[in-house]
N, C-alpha and C positions, 0 to 999 in steps of 0.2 A: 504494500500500500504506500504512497507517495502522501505524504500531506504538506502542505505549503502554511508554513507560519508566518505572520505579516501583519503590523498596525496599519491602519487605516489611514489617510489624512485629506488634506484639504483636497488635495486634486485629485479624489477618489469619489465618486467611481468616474467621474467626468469632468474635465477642464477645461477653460476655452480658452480657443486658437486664435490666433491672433490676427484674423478677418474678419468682422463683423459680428456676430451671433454663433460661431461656429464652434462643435463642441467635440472635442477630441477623449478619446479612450483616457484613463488615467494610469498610472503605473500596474495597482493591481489587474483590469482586465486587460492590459497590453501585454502584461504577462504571461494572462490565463489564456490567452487569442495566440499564443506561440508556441505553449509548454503544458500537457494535462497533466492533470492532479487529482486522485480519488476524494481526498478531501481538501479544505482549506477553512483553516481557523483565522478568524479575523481579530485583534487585539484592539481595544476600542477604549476610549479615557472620555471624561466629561466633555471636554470640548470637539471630538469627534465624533459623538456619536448619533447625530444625523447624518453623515458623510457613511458613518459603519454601516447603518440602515440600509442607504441606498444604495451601499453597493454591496448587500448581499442579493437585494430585489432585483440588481443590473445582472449578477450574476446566476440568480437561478431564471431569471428567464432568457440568457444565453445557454445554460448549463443544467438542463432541466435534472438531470440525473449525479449532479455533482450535491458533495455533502457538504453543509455550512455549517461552522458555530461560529458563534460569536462570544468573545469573551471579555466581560468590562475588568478594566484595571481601575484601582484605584488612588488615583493620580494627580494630585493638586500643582505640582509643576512640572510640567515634562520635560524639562532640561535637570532635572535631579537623578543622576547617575545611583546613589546609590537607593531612591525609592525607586526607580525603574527595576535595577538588578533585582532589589528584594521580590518586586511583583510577578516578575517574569520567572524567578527561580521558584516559586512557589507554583504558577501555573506549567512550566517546563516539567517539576517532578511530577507531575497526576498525568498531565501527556503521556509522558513516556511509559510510565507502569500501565496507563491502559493501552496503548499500542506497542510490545515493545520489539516487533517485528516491521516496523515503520519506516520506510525513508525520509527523511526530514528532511524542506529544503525552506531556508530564510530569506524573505527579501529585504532586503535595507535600502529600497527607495521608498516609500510612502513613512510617514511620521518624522519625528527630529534628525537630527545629528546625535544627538545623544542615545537616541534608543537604536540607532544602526549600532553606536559603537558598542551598547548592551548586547545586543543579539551576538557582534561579533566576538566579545569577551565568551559569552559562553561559550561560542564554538569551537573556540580557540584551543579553551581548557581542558575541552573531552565534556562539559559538564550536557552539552546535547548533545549528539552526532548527526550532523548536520551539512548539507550543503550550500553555501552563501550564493545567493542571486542577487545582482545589479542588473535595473531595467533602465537603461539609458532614455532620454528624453526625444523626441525624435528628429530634430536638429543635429543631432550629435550621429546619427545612424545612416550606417553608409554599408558600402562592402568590407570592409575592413571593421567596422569597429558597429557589427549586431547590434541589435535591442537588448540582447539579453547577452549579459556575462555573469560566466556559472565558475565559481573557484569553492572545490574540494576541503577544507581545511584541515581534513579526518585522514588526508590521503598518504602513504607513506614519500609519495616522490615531492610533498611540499616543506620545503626545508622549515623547520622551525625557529630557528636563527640565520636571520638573513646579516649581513651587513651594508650600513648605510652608504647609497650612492645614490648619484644624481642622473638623471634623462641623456647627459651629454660623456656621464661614462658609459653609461647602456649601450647607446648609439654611435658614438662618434667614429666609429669603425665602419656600420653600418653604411649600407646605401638604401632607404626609402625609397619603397614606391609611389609611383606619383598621387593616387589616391589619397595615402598616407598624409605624404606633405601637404597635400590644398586640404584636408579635413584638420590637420595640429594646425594651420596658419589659416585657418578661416574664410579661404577661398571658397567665393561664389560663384557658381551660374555655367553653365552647361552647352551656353553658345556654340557653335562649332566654330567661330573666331577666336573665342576665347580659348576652345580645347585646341586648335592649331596651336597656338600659343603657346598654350600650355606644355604642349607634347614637344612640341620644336625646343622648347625652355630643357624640357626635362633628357632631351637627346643629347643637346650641346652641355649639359652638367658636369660629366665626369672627366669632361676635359679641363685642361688649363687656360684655354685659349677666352681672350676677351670675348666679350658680348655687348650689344650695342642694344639698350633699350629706346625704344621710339615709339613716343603716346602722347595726347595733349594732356594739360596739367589735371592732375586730381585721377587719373586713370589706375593707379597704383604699380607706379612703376617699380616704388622700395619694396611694397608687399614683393611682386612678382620676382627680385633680385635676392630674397629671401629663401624664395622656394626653392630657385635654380641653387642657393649655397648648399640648400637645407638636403638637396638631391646630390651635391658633391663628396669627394670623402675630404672632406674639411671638417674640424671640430664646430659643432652646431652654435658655440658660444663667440669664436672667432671671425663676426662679420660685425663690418666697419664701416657706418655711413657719412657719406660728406657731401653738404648741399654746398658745391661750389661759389653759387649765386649770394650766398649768407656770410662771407668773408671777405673783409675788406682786401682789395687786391696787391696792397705792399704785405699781408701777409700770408697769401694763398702758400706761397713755398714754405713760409716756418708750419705751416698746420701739415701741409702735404710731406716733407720730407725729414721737420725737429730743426733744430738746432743746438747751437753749443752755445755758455755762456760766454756774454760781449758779442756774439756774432754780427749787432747788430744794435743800437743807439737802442735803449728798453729792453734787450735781452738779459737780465739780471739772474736767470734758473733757466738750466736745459728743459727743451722739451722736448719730449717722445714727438714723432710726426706721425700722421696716419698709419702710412706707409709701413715703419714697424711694430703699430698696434695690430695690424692685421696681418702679418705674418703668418702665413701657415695656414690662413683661413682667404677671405675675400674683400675685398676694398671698394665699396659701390659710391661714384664718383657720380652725383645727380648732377642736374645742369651743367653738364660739362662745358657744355657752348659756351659758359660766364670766363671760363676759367683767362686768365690773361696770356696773350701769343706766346711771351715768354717765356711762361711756367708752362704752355702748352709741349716746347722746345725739349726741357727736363724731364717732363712728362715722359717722353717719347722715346729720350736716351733710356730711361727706368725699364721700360716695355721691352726694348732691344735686347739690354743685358742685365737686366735681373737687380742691374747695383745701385744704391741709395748714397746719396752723400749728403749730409745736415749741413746748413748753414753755418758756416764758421770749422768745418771738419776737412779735412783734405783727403779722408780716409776714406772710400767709397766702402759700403758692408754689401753681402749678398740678401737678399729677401726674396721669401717664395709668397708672393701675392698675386692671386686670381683678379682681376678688373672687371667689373660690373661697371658700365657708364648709361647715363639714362640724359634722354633731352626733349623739351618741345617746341624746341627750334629749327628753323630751317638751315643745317649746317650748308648746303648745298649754298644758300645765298651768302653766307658766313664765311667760305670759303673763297668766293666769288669774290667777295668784298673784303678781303685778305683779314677776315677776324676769325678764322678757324685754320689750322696750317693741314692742307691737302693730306699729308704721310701721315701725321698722325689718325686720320682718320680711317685710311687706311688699314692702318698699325690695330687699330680699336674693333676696327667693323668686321672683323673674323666670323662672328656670330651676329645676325642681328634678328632684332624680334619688334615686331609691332603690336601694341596695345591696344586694342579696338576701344575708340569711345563705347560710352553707353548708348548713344545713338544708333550707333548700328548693332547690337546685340539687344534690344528693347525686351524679348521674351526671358532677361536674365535679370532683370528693372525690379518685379513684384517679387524674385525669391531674395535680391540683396536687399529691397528694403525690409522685409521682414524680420531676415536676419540683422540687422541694424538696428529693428524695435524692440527684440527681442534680447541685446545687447543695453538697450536705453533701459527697457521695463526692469533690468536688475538695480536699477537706480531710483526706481520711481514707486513711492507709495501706494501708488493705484493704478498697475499696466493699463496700458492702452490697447487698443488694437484697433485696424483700417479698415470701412467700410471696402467695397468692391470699388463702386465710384473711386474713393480716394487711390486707390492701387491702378484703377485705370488711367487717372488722372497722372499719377507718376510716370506710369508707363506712356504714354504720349508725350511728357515734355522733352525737351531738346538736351537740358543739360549740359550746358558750356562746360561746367566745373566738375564734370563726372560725378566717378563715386563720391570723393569728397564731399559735391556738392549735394550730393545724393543724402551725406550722413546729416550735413548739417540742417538741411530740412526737416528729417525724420525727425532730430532731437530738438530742433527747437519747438515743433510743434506737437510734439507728445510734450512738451515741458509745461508749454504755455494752454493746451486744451484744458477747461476744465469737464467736459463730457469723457465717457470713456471710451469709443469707438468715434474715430476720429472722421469723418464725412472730404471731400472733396475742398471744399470752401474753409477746410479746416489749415490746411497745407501751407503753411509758411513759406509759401516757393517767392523769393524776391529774385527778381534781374537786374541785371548792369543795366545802367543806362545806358544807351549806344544810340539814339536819337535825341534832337532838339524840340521837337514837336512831341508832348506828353498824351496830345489826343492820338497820335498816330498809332499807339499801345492797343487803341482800343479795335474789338473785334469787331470784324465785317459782320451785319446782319445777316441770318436766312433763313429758312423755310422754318426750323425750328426752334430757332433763337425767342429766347425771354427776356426783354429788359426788364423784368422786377426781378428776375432769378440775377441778371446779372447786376445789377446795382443792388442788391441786397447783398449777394456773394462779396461784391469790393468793399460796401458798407464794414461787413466783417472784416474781410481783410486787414483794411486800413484800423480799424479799433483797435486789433489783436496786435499790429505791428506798433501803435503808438503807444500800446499798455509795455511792451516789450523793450523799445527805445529810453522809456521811462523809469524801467525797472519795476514795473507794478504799480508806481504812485497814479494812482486815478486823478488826482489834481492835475498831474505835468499832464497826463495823456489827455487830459481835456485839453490845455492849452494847446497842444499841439497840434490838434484839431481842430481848435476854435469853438470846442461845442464845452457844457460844463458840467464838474467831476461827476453829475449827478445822473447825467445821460449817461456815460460813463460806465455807471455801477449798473443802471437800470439794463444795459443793453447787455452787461456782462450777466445780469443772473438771469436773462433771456433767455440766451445761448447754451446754460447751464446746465 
């Protein structure tokens, strides 16, 4: 007999997804929808137990021949480790003496942190014999990394003294595969632009040879220089970023190659250069296009032969550093116009890879913004989530600023909502001005155009941005608008 032992909790038996009204499995029947079980016992505290209710009711009428109890604990704080143990050990011994022919399997996703870590002490101990299940969330579930992970702790081949180490001794040997890497770095979206990319990224990796990233701004070029390290056999902690563009240009060489002290009127302390902070790993040079002709020059000699020489050193050193360069520049005109030197580009362009805006992948638009609210809601008191409308609406806009621009919408406007599913007219999408005429913004009438839908939508708009500009004070946001703090409040608890 199998029986599954598991507390109950808030997103049992049902949670919702982060579109509109939509209501997803919770941990226990995502469990019970992958894995049978002749019984399952539910563990159940004051404050869960309408949630225990309902999801015995979800479960027998999926599971009409499946056997339930339920069992109340009694439990005043559920982050109290040692009333937890106490409860769980008393209900653990009548378990097992009445089945003791049982397989026992634990979940430790539904209830605290605390009461995973009870369930896990017992099993640990020998005190249940037990197998541990983790039900991942389903963001997190791919081919690589299941709904469901099942570890033994009863088993002889699980060592019982491990020694402490980290991700990047595990791995740094290792070569990932490409699913691996875009699931640990939070790669979205399934484009076939973006999996060219991707796949092209993940080919040229295990080589040493530069690569040339080319995207307009906010496309994530650093992410993407990331993944190509993350697929290298480089140690996963040795990659080294440098926004070219963000250094003033008398000291692009001391940041790119160090220096020695005096090298230079202010050099008072050596400094390490990039160059050999990233030794051994990869060196991603953003906006290279900024970089100055000169230091382009040095640049170049590095790339040739391997060797470093620090301002004020006459010693050149050897360094093994991979080049990651990324730009959204037109080097082609750069070059033309003698602000990019031809060889090195050359020199760089071994590999190169292009970044598809969001514009042209638009079917990849509703799964990143998701995953972006989804990111925001661990910050927020009251997740939000996006009508269809609003998902649609994202999906059709143009997106000068890409993902970036993409993130900053989602959070500002899951910040500033006070409803909880966010509508279309909710969307904090601001643009650059790039016109002198303010009416030219406005939309072409047609067939099925509203002007009260649309002048009520900019109505919003404009309140939401001037509460925002203001920092909430309702008095400035009235001045801003000319209208007073009282309209203000009245149109905010409208909307509400």
């Amino acid at each position: 007999m199998d029986i599954l032992l598991t507390f109950t909790g808030f997103q049992d038996p049902y949670t919702m997804g982060l579109v509109d009204k939509e209501e997803q499995p919770g941990p226990i029947l995502s469990l019970v929808s992958e894995k049978s079980f002749d019984k399952i016992i539910l563990f159940s505290t004051l404050r869960t137990d309408k949630n225990t209710f309902a999801t015995k009711e979800a479960l027998q009428a999926s599971h009409k021949n499946l056997d339930i109890e339920v069992r109340d604990l009694v439990l005043q704080d559920p982050t109290d480790y040692f009333a937890i143990l106490k409860e769980l050990r008393l209900n653990v011994r009548n378990i097992c003496d009445d089945t003791p022919q049982a397989n026992f399997f634990i979940s430790v996703t539904s209830g605290t942190p605390q009461m995973h870590a009870c369930w896990i002490l017992l099993a640990a101990s020998g005190e249940i014999p037990a197998h541990i299940i983790n039900v991942r969330p389903p963001q997190f579930v791919s081919k690589d990394f299941p709904l469901i992970t099942e570890v033994d702790l009863t088993s002889t081949d699980f060592p019982a003294v491990r020694s402490k180490v980290t991700e990047i001794e595990i791995l740094e040997n290792n070569i990932l595969d490409i699913e691996t890497a875009i699931t640990q770095l939070g790669i979205v979206g399934d484009h076939p632009l973006m999996r060219k990319a991707l796949e092209m990224g993940a080919a040229l990796a295990p080589s040493a040879a530069p690569i040339f990233l080319l995207g307009e701004t906010g496309t994530g070029k650093e992410l993407f220089a990331r993944f190509v390290h993350r697929l290298a056999e480089r140690p996963f902690d040795c990659f080294v970023p440098m926004n070219c563009a963000a250094i003033p240009k008398d000291l692009v060489e001391s940041f790119l190659f160090g220096h020695k002290k005096g090298a230079f009127t202010g050099a008072i302390s050596e400094q390490t250069g990039k160059f050999d902070q990233a030794d051994g790993g990869t060196l991603f040079l953003d906006e290279i296009g900024e970089l100055p002709v000169s230091t382009q020059a040095k640049l170049l000699r590095v790339l040739e032969d391997g060797q470093v020489e620090p301002l004020g050193d006459k010693r050149p050193h050897k360094v093994n550093v991979r080049i990651i360069a990324a730009t959204n520049k037109d080097l082609g005109r750069a070059i033309r116009d003698g602000q990019f030197r031809e060889d090195l580009y050359y020199r760089l362009n071994v590999g190169e890879i292009l970044i598809p805006p969001l514009r042209e992948r638009r079917s990849d638009i509703p799964k990143i913004a998701l995953h972006i609210l989804d990111k925001v809601n661990r910050s927020l008191r009251k997740p939000k989530r996006l009508s269809t409308a609003a998902l649609t609406r994202l999906q059709n806009h143009s997106w000068s600023g890409n993902v970036r621009d993409l993130e900053n919408v989602i959070e500002r406007s899951a910040r500033l909502a006070r409803q909880e599913v966010l509508d279309a007219d909710d969307l904090m999408i601001s643009e650059p001005v790039t016109y002198a005429d303010p009416l030219a913004a406005l939309p072409e009438p047609s067939k099925n155009f509203s002007l009260e839908q649309y002048i009520s939508s900019a109505r919003k708009q404009l309140v939401l941005r001037a509460v925002e500009l203001a920092n909430g004070n309702q008095s400035e946001a009235g001045r801003l608008l000319g209208i007073s703090p009282q309209a203000i409040h009245k149109f905010l608890r409208k909307i509400e």
